[in-house]
MIDRENLO-173274 format. One line per field, with one value per residue: x, y, z of N, C-alpha, C in turn. Coordinates in pm, whole numbers, plus 50000, padded with zeros to 5 digits. Layout:
N
nX = c(X, ...)
nY = c(Y, ...)
nZ = c(Z, ...)
caX = c(X, ...)
caY = c(Y, ...)
caZ = c(Z, ...)
cX = c(X, ...)
cY = c(Y, ...)
cZ = c(Z, ...)
REM end
This chain:
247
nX = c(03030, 02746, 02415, 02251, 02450, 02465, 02181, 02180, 02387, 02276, 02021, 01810, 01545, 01598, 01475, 01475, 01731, 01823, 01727, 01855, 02114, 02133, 02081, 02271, 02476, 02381, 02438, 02760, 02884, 02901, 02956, 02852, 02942, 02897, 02904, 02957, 02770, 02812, 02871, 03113, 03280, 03238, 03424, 03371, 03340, 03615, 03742, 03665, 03803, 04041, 04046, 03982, 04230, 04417, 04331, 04389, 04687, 04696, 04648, 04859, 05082, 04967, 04928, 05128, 05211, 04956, 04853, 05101, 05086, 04796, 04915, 05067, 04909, 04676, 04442, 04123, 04180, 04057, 04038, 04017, 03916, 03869, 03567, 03392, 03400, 03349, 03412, 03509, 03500, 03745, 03903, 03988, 04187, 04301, 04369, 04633, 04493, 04161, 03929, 03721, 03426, 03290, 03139, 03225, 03151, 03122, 03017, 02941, 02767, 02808, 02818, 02866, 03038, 03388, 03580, 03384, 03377, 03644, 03663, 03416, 03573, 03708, 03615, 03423, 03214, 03001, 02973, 02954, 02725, 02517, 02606, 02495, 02253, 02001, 01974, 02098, 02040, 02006, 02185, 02354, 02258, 02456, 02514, 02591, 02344, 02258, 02366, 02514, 02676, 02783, 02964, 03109, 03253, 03401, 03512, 03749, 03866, 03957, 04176, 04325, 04356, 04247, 04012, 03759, 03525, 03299, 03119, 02948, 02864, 02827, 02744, 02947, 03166, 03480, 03643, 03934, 04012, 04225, 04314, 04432, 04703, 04798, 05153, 05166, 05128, 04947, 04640, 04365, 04322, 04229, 04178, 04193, 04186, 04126, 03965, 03817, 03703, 03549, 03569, 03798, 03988, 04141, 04109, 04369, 04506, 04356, 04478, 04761, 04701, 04614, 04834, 04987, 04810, 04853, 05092, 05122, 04948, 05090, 05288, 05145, 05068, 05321, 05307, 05156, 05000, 04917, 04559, 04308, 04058, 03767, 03606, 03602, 03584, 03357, 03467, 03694, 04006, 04270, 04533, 04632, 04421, 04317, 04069, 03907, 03678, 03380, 03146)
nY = c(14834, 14873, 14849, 14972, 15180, 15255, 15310, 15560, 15689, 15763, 15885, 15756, 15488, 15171, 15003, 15064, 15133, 14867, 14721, 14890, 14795, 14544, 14558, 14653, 14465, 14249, 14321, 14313, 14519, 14561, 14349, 14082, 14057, 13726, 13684, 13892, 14066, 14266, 14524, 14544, 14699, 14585, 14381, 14507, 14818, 14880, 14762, 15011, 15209, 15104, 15122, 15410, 15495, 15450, 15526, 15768, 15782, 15689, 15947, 16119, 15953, 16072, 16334, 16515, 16527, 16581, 16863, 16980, 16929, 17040, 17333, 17358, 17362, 17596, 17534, 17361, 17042, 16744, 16401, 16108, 15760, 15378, 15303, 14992, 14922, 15202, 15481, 15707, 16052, 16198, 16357, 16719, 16946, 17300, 17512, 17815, 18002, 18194, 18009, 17793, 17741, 17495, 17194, 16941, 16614, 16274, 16063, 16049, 16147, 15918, 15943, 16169, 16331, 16351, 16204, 16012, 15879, 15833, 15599, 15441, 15405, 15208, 14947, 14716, 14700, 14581, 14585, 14830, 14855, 14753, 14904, 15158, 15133, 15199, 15464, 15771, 16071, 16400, 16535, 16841, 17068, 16970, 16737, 16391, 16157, 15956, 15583, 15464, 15652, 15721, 15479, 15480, 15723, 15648, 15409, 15588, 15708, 15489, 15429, 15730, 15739, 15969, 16132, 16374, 16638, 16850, 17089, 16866, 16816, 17022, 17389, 17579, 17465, 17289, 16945, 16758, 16400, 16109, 15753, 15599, 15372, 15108, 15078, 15165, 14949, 14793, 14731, 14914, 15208, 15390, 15842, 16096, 16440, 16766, 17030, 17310, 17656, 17785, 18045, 18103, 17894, 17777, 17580, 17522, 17530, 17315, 17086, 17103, 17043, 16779, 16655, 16749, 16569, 16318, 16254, 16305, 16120, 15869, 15906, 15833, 15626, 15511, 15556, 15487, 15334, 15003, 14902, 15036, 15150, 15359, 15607, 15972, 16246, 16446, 16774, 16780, 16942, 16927, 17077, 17399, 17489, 17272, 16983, 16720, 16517, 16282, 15995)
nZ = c(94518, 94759, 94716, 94827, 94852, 94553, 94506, 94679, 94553, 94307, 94353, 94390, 94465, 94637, 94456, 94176, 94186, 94206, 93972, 93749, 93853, 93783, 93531, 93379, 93495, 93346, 93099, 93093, 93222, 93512, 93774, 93992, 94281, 94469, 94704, 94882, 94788, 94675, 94389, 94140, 93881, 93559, 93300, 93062, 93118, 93202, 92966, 92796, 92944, 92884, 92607, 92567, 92644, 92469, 92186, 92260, 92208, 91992, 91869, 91948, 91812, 91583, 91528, 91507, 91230, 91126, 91217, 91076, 90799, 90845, 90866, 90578, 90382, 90529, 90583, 90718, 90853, 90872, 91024, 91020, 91125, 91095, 91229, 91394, 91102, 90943, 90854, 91079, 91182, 91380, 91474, 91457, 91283, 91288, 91018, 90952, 90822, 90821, 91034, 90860, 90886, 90935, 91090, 91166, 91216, 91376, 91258, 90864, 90571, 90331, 90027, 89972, 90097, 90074, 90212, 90312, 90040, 90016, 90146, 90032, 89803, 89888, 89858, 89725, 89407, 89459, 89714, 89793, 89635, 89808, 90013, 90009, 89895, 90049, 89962, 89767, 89894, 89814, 89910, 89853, 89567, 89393, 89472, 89438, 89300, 89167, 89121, 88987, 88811, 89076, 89105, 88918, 88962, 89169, 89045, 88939, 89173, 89295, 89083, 89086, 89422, 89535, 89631, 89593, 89649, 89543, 89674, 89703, 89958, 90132, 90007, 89851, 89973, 89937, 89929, 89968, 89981, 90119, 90208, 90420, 90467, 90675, 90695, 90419, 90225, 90375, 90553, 90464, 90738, 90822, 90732, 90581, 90490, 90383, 90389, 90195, 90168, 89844, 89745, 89862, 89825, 89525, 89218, 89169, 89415, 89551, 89348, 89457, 89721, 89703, 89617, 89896, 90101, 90003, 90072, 90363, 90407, 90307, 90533, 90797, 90764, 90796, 91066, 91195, 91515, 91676, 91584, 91704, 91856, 92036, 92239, 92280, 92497, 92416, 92277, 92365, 92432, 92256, 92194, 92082, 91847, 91780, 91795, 91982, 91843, 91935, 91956)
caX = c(02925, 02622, 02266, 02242, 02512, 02426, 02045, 02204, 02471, 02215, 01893, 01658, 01503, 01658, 01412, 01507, 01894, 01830, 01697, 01976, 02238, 02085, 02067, 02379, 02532, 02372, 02533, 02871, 02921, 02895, 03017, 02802, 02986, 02793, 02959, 02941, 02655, 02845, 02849, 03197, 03322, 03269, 03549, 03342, 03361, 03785, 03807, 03612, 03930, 04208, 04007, 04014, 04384, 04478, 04279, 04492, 04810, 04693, 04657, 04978, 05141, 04944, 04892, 05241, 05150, 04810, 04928, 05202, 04948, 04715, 05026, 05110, 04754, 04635, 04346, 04065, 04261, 04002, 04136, 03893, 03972, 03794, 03510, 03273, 03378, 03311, 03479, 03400, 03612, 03792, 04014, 04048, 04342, 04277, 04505, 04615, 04355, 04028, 03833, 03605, 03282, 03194, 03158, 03273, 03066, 03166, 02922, 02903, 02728, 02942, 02817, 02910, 03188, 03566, 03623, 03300, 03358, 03730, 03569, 03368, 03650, 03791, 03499, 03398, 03107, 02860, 02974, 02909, 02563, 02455, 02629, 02429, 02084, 01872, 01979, 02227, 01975, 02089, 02272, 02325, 02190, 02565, 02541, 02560, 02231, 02290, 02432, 02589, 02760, 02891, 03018, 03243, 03365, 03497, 03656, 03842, 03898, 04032, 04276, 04420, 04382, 04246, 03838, 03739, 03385, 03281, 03051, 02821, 02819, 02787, 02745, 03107, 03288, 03506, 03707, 04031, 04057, 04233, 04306, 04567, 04755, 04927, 05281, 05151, 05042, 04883, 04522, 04322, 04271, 04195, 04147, 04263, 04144, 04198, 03836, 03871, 03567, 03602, 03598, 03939, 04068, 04127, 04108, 04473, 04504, 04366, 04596, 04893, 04691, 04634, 04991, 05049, 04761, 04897, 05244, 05081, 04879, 05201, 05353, 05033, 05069, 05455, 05339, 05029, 05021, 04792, 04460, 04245, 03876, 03774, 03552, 03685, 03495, 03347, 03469, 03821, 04130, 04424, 04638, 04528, 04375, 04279, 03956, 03844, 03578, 03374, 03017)
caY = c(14914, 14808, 14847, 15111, 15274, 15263, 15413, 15705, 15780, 15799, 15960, 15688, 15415, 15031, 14906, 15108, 15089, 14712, 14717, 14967, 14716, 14426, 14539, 14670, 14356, 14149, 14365, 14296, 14624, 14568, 14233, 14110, 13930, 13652, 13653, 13994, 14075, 14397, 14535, 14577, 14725, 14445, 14408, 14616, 14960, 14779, 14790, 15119, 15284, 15079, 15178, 15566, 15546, 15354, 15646, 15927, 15734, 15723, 16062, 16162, 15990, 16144, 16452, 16647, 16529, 16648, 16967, 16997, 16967, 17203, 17486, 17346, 17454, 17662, 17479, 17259, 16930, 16603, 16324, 15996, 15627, 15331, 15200, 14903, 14920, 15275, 15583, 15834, 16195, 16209, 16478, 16862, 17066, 17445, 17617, 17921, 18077, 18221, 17928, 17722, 17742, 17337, 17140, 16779, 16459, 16136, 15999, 16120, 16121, 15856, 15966, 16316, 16422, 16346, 16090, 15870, 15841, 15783, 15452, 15373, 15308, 15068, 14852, 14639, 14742, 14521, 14622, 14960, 14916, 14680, 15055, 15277, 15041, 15278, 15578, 15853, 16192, 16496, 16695, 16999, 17028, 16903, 16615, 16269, 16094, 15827, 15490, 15425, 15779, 15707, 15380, 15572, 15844, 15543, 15358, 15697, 15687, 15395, 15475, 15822, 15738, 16111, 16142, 16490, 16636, 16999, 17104, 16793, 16839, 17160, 17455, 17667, 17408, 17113, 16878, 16618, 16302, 15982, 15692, 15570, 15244, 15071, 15047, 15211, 14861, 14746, 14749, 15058, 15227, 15590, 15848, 16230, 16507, 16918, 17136, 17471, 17724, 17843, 18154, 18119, 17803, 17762, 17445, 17484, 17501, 17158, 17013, 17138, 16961, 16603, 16616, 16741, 16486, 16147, 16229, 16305, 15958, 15741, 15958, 15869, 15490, 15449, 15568, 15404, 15189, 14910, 15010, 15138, 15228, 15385, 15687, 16002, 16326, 16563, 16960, 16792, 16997, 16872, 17176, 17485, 17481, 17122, 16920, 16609, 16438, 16148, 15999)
caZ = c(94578, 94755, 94637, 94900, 94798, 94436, 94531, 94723, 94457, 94216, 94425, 94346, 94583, 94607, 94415, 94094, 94151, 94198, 93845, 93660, 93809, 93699, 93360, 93367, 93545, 93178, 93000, 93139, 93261, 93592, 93830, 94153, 94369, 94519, 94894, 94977, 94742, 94614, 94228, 94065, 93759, 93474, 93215, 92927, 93161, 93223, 92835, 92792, 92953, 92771, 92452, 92556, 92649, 92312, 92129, 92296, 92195, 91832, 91851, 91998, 91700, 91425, 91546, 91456, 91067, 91081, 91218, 90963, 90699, 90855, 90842, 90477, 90380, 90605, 90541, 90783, 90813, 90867, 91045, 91052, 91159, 91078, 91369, 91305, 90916, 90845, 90885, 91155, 91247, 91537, 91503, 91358, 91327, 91192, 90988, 90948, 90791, 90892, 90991, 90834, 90980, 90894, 91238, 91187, 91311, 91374, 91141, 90768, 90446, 90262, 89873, 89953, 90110, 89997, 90281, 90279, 89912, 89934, 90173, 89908, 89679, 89894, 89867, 89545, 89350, 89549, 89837, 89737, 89642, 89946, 90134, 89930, 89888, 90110, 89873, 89801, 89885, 89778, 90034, 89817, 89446, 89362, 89515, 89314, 89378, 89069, 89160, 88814, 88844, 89213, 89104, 88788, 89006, 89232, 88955, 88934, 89301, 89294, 89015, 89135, 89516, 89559, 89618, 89572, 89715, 89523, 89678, 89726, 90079, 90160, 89907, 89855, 90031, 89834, 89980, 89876, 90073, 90090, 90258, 90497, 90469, 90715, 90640, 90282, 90160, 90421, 90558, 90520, 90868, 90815, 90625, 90611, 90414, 90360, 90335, 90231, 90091, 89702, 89776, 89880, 89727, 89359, 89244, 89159, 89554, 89530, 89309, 89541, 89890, 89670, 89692, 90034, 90176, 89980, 90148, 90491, 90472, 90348, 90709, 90896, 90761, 90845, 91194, 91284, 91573, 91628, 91527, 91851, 91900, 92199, 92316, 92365, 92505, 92271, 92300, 92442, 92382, 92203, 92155, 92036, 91685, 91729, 91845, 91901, 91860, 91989, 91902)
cX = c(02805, 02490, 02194, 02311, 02509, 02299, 02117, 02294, 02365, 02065, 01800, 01665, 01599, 01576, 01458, 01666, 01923, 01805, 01836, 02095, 02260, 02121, 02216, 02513, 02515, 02409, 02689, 02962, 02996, 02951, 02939, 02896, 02892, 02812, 02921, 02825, 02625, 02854, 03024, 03168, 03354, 03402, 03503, 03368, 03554, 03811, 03797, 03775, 04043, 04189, 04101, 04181, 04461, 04420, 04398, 04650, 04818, 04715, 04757, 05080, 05100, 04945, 04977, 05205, 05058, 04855, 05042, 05138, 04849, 04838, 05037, 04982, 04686, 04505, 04301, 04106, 04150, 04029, 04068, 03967, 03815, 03740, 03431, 03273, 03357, 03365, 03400, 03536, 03621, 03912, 04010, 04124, 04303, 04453, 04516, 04521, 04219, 03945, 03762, 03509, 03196, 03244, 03154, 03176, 03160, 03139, 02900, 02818, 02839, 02920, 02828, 03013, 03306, 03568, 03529, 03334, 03525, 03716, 03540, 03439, 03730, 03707, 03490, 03266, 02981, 02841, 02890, 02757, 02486, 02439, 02522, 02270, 01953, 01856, 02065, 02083, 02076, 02072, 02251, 02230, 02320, 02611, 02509, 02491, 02249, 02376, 02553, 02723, 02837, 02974, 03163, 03305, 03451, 03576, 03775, 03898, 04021, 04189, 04400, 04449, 04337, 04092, 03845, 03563, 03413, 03172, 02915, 02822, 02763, 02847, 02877, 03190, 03342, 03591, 03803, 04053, 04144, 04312, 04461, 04551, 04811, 05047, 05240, 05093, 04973, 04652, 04440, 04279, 04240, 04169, 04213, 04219, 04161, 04039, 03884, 03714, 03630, 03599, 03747, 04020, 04056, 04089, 04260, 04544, 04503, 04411, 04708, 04810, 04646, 04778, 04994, 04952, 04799, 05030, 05248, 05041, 04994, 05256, 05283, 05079, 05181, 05444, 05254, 05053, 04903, 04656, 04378, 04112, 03816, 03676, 03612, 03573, 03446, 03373, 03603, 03960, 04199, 04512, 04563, 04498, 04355, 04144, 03935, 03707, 03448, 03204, 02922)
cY = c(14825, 14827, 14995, 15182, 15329, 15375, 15544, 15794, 15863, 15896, 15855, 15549, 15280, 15004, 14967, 15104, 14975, 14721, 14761, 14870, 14579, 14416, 14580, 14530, 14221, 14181, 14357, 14417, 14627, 14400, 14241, 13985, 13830, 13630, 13751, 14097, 14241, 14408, 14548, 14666, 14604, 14469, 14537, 14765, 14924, 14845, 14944, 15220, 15279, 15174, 15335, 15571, 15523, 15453, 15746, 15873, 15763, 15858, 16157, 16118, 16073, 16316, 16571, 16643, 16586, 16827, 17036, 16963, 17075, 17381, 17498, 17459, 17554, 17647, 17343, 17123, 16846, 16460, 16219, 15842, 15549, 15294, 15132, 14911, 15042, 15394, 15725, 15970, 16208, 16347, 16629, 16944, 17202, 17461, 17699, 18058, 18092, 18021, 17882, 17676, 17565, 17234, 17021, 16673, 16336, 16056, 16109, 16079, 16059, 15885, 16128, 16377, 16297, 16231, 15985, 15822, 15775, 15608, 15387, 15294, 15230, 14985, 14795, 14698, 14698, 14554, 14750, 14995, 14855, 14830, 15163, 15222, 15165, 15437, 15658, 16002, 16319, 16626, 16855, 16935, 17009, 16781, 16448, 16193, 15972, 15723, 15521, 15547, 15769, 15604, 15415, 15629, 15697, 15507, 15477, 15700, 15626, 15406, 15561, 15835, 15892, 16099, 16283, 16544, 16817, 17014, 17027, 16803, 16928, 17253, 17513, 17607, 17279, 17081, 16761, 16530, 16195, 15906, 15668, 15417, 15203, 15085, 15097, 15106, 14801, 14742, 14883, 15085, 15386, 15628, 16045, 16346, 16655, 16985, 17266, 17512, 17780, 17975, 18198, 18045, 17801, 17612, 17370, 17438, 17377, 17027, 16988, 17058, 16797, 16578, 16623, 16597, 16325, 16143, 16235, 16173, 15904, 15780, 15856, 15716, 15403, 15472, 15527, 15289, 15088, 14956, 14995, 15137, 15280, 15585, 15820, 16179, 16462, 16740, 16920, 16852, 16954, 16952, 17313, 17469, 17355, 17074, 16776, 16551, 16320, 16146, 16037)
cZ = c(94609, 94664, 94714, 94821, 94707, 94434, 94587, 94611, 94387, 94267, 94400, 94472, 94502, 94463, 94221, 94100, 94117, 94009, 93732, 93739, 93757, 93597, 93308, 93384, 93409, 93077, 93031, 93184, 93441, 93681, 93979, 94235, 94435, 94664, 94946, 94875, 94700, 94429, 94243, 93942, 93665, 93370, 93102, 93003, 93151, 93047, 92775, 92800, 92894, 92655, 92437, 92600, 92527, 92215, 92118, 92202, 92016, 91846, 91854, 91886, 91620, 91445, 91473, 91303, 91032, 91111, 91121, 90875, 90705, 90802, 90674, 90360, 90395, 90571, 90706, 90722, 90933, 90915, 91121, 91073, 91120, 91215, 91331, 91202, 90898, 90902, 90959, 91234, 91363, 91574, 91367, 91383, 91216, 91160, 91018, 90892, 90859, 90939, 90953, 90916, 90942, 91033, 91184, 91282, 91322, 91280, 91037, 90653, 90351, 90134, 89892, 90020, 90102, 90109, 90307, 90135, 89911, 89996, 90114, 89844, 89756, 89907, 89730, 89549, 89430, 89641, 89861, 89750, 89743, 90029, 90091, 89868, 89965, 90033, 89885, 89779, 89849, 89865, 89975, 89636, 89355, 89388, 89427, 89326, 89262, 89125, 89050, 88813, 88970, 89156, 88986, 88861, 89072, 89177, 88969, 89064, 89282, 89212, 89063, 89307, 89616, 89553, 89663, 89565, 89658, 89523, 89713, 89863, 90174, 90052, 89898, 89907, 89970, 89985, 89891, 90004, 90031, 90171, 90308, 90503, 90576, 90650, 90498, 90221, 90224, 90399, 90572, 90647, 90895, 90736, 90662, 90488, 90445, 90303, 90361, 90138, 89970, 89688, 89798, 89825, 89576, 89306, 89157, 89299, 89557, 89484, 89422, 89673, 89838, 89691, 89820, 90130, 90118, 90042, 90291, 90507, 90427, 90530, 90782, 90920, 90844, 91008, 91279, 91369, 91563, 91654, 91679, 91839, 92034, 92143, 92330, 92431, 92433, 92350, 92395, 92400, 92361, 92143, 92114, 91841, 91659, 91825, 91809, 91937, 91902, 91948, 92019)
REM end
C-alpha cells in the first residue's frame, strides 16, 4: 500500500499515516520497499497468523478431553497454556450443569486460584518469592496473604500434584487444578482445572474431579503438539458450551 492509500483507508491526512507506518515499519510490522516506495506486511503481522493458526490446532486436539471432563463433572472446565512463563486461560467448556457465573481472564491472581498456584509449585522457592515480591492481597477474606503459608501449601502441591483454591478467589467458589506434562514427564505446558460453587459441590465431589483432572492432563500431555502462542479473538465460538479466550 501506498501512503495514500494508507491515509484514505484510515481517514486521516498523509502526514499522520506517514507517521503510523513509520512506527509501525520499526516495529517490524510493516515492510517499505525502497523502489516503489510501498508498505508491506512485515514478518511479525506473517507470524501473528501462523501463531493464531497453531493456537486453533492446539485446540482442536485438546478440546474432545476438555469436553469429556466437562460431561464427567458437569462442572466449569479451565483450560490455560503457558505464554511468556505464566499461565493465562484460553479456553472454557461448560458442563452440564447450571452454569457458573465466573468469567475467565487470560491473566490471573497466581496466590489464589487453583491454577496460578498449581504454577507456583512448579517453581523453586525463590522463584516463588521473586513471583510473589510485590504481595499476595487478599482477594476474598480466604485468601492466603502469608508468604511462609503459600510456600507450605506448595510443598504440598508439589507432593500430591493437585492445587486446590476454596474459596480464595471468589467467595462459594473452590477450585482443583493441575498441571500438564508433555509426554507426562516432560516440560510443563498447561494447566487444566474443574470450578464448581459449594452450594452444589461437596468436597467429596472434589476428591472424585482430582482424579478425573490428573487423568485428563496425562490425556492432554500424550496429545500435545508443539507448544504454540498466538492471539485468538475474544467471544469466539468453539462449539456450543465452549469459549475462548484471548488477551
Amino acid at each position: 500500500m501506498s501512503i495514500s492509500d494508507i491515509a484514505k483507508e484510515l481517514d486521516v491526512n498523509k502526514s499522520i499515516a506517514l507517521r503510523i507506518a513509520s512506527t509501525l515499519e520499526a516495529l517490524n510490522y510493516l515492510y517499505r520497499n525502497s523502489e516503489n516506495k510501498r508498505y508491506y506486511a512485515g514478518y511479525k503481522i506473517s507470524n501473528l497468523g501462523m501463531r493464531l493458526l497453531g493456537r486453533a490446532r492446539l485446540l482442536d486436539e485438546c478440546l474432545p478431553i476438555l469436553r469429556q471432563l466437562a460431561e464427567q463433572t458437569g462442572e466449569l472446565v479451565l483450560f490455560s497454556v503457558l505464554d511468556r512463563d505464566v499461565p493465562r486461560w484460553v479456553l472454557a467448556v461448560t458442563g452440564i450443569r447450571r452454569r457458573l457465573q465466573v468469567e475467565p481472564m487470560t491473566s490471573m491472581e497466581l496466590h489464589s486460584t487453583a491454577t496460578g498456584k498449581a504454577w507456583l509449585a512448579t517453581l523453586a522457592d525463590e522463584d516463588v518469592r521473586q513471583r510473589l515480591q510485590g504481595g499476595m492481597r487478599a482477594v476474598t477474606p480466604y485468601t492466603i496473604t502469608d508468604l511462609e503459608k503459600m510456600l507450605a501449601e506448595l510443598d504440598g502441591i508439589r507432593q500430591s500434584g493437585i492445587s486446590f483454591s476454596n474459596q480464595e478467589n471468589e467467595t462459594g467458589i473452590a477450585s482443583v487444578a493441575t498441571g500438564i506434562r508433555r509426554h507426562r514427564t516432560g516440560p510443563y505446558v498447561g494447566f487444566v482445572s474443574v470450578t464448581a460453587p459449594l452450594v452444589r459441590a461437596s468436597m467429596e465431589d472434589f476428591d472424585r474431579y482430582r482424579s478425573l483432572i490428573r487423568k485428563a492432563a496425562e490425556s492432554l500431555g500424550d496429545r500435545w503438539p508443539l507448544a504454540i502462542t498466538g492471539e485468538l479473538s475474544e467471544g469466539t465460538k468453539f462449539g456450543e458450551g465452549t469459549q475462548i479466550y484471548s488477551q
